[in-house]
N, C-alpha and C positions, 0 to 999 in steps of 0.2 A: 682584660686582654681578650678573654673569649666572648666575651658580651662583641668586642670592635670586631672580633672576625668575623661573627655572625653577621653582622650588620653588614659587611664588607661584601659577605659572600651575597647576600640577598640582595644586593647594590647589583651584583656584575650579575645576576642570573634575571634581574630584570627584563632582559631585552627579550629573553628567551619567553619569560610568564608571559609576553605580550604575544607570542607564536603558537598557541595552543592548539591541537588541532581538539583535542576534549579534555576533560579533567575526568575521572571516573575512578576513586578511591574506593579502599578494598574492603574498609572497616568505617561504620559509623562511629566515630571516637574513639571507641575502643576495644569494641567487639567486633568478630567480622559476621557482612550479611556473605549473601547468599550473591555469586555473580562470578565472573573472568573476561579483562580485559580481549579483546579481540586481536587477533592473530598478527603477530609485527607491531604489535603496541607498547609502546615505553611509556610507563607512569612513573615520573619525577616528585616524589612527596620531601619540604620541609617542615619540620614543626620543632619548638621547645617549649619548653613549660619552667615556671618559676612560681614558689612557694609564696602566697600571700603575706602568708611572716617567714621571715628565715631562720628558724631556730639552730641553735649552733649543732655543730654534727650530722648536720642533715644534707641530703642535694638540694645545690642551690639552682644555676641554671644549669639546664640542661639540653645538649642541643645533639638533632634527630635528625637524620637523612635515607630516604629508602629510594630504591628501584625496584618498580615489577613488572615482565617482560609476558605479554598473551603468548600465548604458545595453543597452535591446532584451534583458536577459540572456544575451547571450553577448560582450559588449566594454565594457571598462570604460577611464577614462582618469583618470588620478591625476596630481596634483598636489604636489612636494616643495621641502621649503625647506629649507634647509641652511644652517644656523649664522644663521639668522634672516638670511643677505644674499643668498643666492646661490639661485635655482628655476628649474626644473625638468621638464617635461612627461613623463609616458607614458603609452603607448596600449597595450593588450594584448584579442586578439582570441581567443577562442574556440572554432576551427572547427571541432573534432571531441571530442563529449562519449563518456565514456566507458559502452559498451554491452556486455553478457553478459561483463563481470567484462574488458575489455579497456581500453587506453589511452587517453588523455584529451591530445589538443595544444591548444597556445596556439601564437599568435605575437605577438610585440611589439617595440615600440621604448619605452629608456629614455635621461633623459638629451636628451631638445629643448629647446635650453636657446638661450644667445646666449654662454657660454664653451666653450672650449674642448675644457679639462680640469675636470673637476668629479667631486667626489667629498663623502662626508658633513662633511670641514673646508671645502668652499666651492668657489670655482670661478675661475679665471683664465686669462689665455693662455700661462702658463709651464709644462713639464713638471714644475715643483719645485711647484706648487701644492695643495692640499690635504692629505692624510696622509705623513708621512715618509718612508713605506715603498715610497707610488706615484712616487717622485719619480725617475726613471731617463730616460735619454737618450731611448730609445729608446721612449716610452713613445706608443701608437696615442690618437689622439684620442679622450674620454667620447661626441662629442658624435653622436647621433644611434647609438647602442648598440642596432644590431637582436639578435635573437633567435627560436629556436625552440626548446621545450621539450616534451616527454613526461612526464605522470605517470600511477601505475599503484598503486591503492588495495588492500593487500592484509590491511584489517580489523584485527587485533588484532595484524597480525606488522607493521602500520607501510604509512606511505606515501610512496611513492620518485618521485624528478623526476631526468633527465639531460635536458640539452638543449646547444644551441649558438652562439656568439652572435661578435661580434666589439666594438672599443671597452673598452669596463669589464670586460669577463672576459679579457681578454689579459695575460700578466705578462710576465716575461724574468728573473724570475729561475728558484726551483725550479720554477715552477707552470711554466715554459716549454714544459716536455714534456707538457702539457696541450693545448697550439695547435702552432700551423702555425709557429709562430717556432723551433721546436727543428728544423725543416730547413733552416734559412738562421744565416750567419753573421752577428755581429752589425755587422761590415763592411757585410754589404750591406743591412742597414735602416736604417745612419745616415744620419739627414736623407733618408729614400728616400720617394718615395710607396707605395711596399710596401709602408711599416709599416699605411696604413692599409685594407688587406686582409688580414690577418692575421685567421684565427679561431680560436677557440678551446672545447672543452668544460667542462662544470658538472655538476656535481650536487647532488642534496639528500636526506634525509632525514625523519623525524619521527615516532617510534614513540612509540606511550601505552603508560607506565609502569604507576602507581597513583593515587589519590586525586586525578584532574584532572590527574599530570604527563604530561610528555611531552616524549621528549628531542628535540633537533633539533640538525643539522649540516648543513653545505655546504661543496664544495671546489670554486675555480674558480683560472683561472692568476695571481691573483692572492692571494691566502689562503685558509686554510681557519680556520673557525669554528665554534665551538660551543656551546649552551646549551642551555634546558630552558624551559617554557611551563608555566603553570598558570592551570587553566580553575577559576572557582568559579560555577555557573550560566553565565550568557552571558557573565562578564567574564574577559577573558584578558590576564596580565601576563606579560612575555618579560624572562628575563635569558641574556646569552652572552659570552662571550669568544671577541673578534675576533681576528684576523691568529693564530691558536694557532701557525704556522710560526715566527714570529717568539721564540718561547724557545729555538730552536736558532743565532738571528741572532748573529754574531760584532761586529755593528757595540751598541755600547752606546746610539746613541742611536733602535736601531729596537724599542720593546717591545709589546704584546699588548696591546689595547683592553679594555675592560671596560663592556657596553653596555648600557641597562636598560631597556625602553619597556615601553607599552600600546597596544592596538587597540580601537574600538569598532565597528558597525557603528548606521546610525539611521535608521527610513523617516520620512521629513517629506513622505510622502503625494503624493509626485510621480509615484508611479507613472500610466499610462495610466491615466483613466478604461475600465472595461469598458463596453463597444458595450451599446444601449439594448434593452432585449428586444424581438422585434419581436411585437406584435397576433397572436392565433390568427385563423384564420379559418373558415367554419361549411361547412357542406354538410348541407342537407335532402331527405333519402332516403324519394322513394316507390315502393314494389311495386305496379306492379299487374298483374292477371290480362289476360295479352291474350287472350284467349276472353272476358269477362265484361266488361272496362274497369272493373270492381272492384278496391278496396285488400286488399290479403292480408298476412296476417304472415310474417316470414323474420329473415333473419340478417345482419348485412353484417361481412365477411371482409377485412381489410385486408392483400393478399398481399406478403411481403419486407418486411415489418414487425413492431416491435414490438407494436404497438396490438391491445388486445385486441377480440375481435369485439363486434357489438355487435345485441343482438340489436331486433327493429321490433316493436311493436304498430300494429297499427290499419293497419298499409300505409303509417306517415309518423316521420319520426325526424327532430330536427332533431340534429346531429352535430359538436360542436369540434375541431378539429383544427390543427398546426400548420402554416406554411404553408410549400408544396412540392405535390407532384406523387406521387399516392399510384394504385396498381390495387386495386380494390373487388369483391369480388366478393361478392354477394347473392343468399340461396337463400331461397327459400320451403320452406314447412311442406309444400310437395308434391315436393321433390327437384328444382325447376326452379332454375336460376341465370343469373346473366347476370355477363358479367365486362368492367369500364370502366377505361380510365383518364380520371383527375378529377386536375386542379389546382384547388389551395386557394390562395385568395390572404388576404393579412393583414389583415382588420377587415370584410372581407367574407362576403357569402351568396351561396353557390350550389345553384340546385334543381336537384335528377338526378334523374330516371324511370326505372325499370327494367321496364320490359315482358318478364313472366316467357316465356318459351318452349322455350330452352335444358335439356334433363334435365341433373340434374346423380345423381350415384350416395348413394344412404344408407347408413348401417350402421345396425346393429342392438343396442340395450342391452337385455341379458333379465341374471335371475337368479334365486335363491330369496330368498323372504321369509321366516325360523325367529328364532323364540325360542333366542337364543343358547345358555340355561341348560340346554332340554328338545330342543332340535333338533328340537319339531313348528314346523310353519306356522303361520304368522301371516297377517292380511292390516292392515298400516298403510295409512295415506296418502301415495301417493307423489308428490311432490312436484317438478317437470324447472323450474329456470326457464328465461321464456319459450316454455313450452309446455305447453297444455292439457291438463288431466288428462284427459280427454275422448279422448284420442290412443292414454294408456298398458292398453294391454291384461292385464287380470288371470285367472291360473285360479286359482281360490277351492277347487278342491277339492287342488290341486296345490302352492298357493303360489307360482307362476311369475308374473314381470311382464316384457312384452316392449310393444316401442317402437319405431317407425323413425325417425331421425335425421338431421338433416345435418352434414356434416363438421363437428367443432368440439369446444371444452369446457362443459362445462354442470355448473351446481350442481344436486346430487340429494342429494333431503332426505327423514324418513321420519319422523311422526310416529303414533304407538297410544298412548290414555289404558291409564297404570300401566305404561309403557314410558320411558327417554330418548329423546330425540329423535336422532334420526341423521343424520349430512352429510358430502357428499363428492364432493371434481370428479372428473368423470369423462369423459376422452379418447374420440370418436369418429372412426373413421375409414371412408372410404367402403369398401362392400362390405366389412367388416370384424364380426366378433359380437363386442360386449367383454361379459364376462361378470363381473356385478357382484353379488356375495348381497346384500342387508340384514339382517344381523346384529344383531335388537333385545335392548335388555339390558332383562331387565326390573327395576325397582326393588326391589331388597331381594334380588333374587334372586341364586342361588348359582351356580356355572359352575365345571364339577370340568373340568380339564385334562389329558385321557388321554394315555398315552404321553410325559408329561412326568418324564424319571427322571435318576437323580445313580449317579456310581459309588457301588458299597458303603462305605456306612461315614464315607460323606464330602457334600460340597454343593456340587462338582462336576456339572456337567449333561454328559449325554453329547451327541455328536452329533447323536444321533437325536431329543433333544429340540426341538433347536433351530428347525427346521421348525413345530412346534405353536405353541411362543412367538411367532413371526414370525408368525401368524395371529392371534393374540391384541393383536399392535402393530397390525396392520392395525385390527382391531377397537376398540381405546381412539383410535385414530387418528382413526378416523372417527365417534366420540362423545367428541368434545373435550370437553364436560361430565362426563362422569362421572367418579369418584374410586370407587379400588377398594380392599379389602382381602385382601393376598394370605395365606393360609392354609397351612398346610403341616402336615402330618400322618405320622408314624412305624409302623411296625407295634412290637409287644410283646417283640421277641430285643433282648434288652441291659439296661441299666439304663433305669429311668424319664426319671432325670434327665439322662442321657444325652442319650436319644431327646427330650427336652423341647429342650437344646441343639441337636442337629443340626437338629431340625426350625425351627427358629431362624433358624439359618443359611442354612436351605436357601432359606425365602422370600426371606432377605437377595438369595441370589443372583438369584434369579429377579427381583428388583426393581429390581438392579443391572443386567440386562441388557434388559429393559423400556427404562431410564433411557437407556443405550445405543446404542439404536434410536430415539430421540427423544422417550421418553414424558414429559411434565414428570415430576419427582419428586414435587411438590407432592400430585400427585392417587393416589400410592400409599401404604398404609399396611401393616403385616408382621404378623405373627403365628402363631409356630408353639404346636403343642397337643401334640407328642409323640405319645402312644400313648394320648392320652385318650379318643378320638373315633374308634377304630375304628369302621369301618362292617359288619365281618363280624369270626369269630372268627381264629385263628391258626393252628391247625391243619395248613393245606396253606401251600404255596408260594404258590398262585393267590391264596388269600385274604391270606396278608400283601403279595402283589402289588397289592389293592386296599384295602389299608390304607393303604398309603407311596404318598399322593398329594396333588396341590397345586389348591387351588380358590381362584377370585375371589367374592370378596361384594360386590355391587354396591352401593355406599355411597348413590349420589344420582342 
């Protein structure tokens, strides 16, 4: 009859094994590691176990049901029932998680019950109660079974737990030499309160195998055990053979259990609600000139912070931010600053005035403006956000643009009709010159890459290449629009078809390390011509030197 309920029950809780959100049991067999379910976590465990032989007067089947509930994420407390009469209490605490590949402790108590002696056949005041095998004189009370455990996760070679406990890991027989009882005779534990000081050590195992297995073992002073797990997704089924000591037993009515459960874990949404976001709050930022009592443009600089700066028109900004206690510092367009601290508070406005007076130091952004293809001058429009063009100084006959700036990063953009547009931040620092070209590609146009060259014979790039290339990322970098096609060209020593391949390749390579440097893929396209497009004859060395070269066509 309890055989059909079992079966009956494991029938109707099917539907549920199939909804798993993890399985994450507490003990390898029968020892516990080291670990705690996570916060709002419900782990579902069934198992029973049945004696190989059934010798008369012994537990036959026996069948096991537990609950354990994460609590705060590092302490869980489980609940057991044992042969559907006899439960259970344990508490198992968490207090050191395992950090830079090191150990991981629990502590716990198993076994707060209202018997005695208890074990998976059930629970009484008798030493003869529960499994056959526990049934000795001398045997330490189940009840209130602390514990301390270490585990230590070593990946694919398996993860191991020792720990120490007193209660339920103590034996007297072989396992003796396991505790504290293998230095006392057994004269002086009988009927002693000794016996109930007695400790003893555990271990466990649990290496992955193949396809989801995974073996698992534990030895404590009272047997050692063994089986095997299999995970298919989140659902995990455990078969083992209990008491494995017990085949070398001389008594016939002690034999080897045979044990079969499942675990589930299942969030039913208990976790803490997360804390409510709290309201941003504002600050409206004015500059103004204290010589004039007029509004001025500037910057405002949010220091020890993330927050990008943020730059003012008009001398008035109003400014979201979250709420805390932030130092602002704000420069005007004349190298003046002023540095505050401001608290923000949540759903609220606060007005700040900055009365410029303070110098603060600029740098300097200059560069050339060239036609990338022909490397004459150009002059675009250049473009600073948040700052007037009005400011940027140009030589027209030179193609130089220079600029004074206040500390910060700023988008710089370069637009010429029959040109791509160009864009790129660019870092200033005080009393600092950054020097930034404008490199315009122009549409359609060609761009031959000197000094870009491959060992002989091959599509290898030398060293010495690689500096030109990295000018060239820089360049596609800062014209994220454009798509290029890369060209490669052979001189006339070899076969045609040859030189038609290498040069093939050779773009291959040059694309490939574009790609490398972070160019998308998307926007390059290859093309070698061999030796069809020499640009001079073959004759000298020099000229097959400016025959074997690689040029960009600027697509769009």
């Amino acid at each position: 009859m309890k055989k059909f309920f079992f079966i009956s029950l494991a029938a109707a809780l099917m539907p549920i094994a199939l909804w798993p959100l993890c399985a994450n049991p507490a003990e390898i067999i029968g020892v516990p590691s080291s670990g705690a379910l996570s916060e709002g976590i419900f782990n579902v465990s069934l198992y029973n176990s049945f004696p190989i032989k059934h010798p008369s007067g012994s537990v036959g089947y026996d069948y096991n049901a537990s609950v354990t509930y994460g609590l705060a994420g590092f302490m869980d407390i489980s609940l057991h029932m044992y042969t559907y009469k006899d439960y259970a209490a344990q508490l198992q605490f968490k207090f050191l998680n395992a950090q830079n590949n090191s150990l991981s402790f629990s502590a716990g108590v198993k076994n707060m019950t209202y018997e005695r002696f208890i074990d998976e056949g059930g629970g009484g005041s008798s030493v003869n109660t529960g499994m056959a095998d526990y049934s000795y004189i001398n045997r330490s009370s189940d009840l209130m079974s602390a514990y301390i455990v270490a585990t230590k996760d070593f990946g694919k070679l398996g993860r191991y737990s020792i720990g120490m406990g007193r209660g339920e890991f103590i034996g007297y027989g072989r396992g003796r030499f396991l505790s504290t009882v293998a230095f006392f005779d057994a004269s002086d534990l009988s009927g002693s309160l000794l016996n109930e000081f007695m400790c003893g050590f555990f271990g466990g195992f649990e290496i992955p195998l193949f396809y989801g297995l995974t073996l698992k073992g534990d030895v404590d002073g009272r047997d050692v055990n063994g089986g095997v797990q299999y995970q298919y997704k989140n659902i995990k089924v455990n078969g083992a053979i209990t008491h494995l000591e017990l085949f070398t037993a001389s008594d016939p009515n002690l034999r080897p259990r045979i044990e079969l459960g499942m675990n589930c874990a299942f969030d039913f949404g208990l976790k803490s609600k997360p804390k409510k976001e709290e309201k941003p709050g504002y600050i409206v930022v004015n500059i103004i000139d204290s010589d004039t009592d007029e509004p001025i443009d500037g910057m405002a600089e949010f220091l020890n912070s993330k927050i990008a700066p943020v730059f003012i028109e008009d001398g008035n900004r109003k400014i979201e931010l979250p709420a805390g206690r932030y130092t602002i510092k704000v420069m005007s367009d004349e190298c003046e600053s002023v540095t505050r601290d401001i608290e923000v508070f949540s759903d609220k406005t606060e007005v700040v005035f900055f009365d410029m007076e303070q110098e603060a130091k600029c740098g300097t952004l200059t560069g050339r403006m060239l036609d990338r293809s022909t490397e004459n001058a150009v002059l675009p429009e250049i473009r600073i956000e948040g700052i007037e063009t009005s400011r940027i100084q140009i030589d027209n006959e030179k193609g130089i643009y220079s600029v004074q700036l206040l500390p910060g990063t700023y988008t710089v953009s370069a637009g010429l009709e029959g040109y791509t547009d160009w864009l790129q931040l660019v870092a200033i620092e005080e009393e600092k010159t950054t020097i930034v070209n404008i490199n315009m590609l122009k549409k359609g146009g060609r761009v031959s890459l000197k000094n870009v060259n491959f060992k002989s014979g091959s599509s290898d790039l030398t060293k010495e290449s690689l500096p030109i290339l990295d000018d060239a990322v820089m360049v596609l970098m800062a014209n994220k629009d454009v798509s290029i096609e890369i060209q490669g060209f052979t001189d006339s020593v070899g076969k045609a078809s040859s030189n038609l391949i290498l040069s093939q390749e050779r773009t291959e390579a040059v694309k490939d390390y574009l790609v490398m440097k972070g160019v998308d893929e998307s926007r390059i396209k290859t093309r070698g011509f061999g030796e069809a497009m020499n640009i001079t004859d073959n004759e000298t060395e020099e000229n097959r030197a400016k025959n074997r070269r690689i040029e960009f066509i600027i697509l769009e």
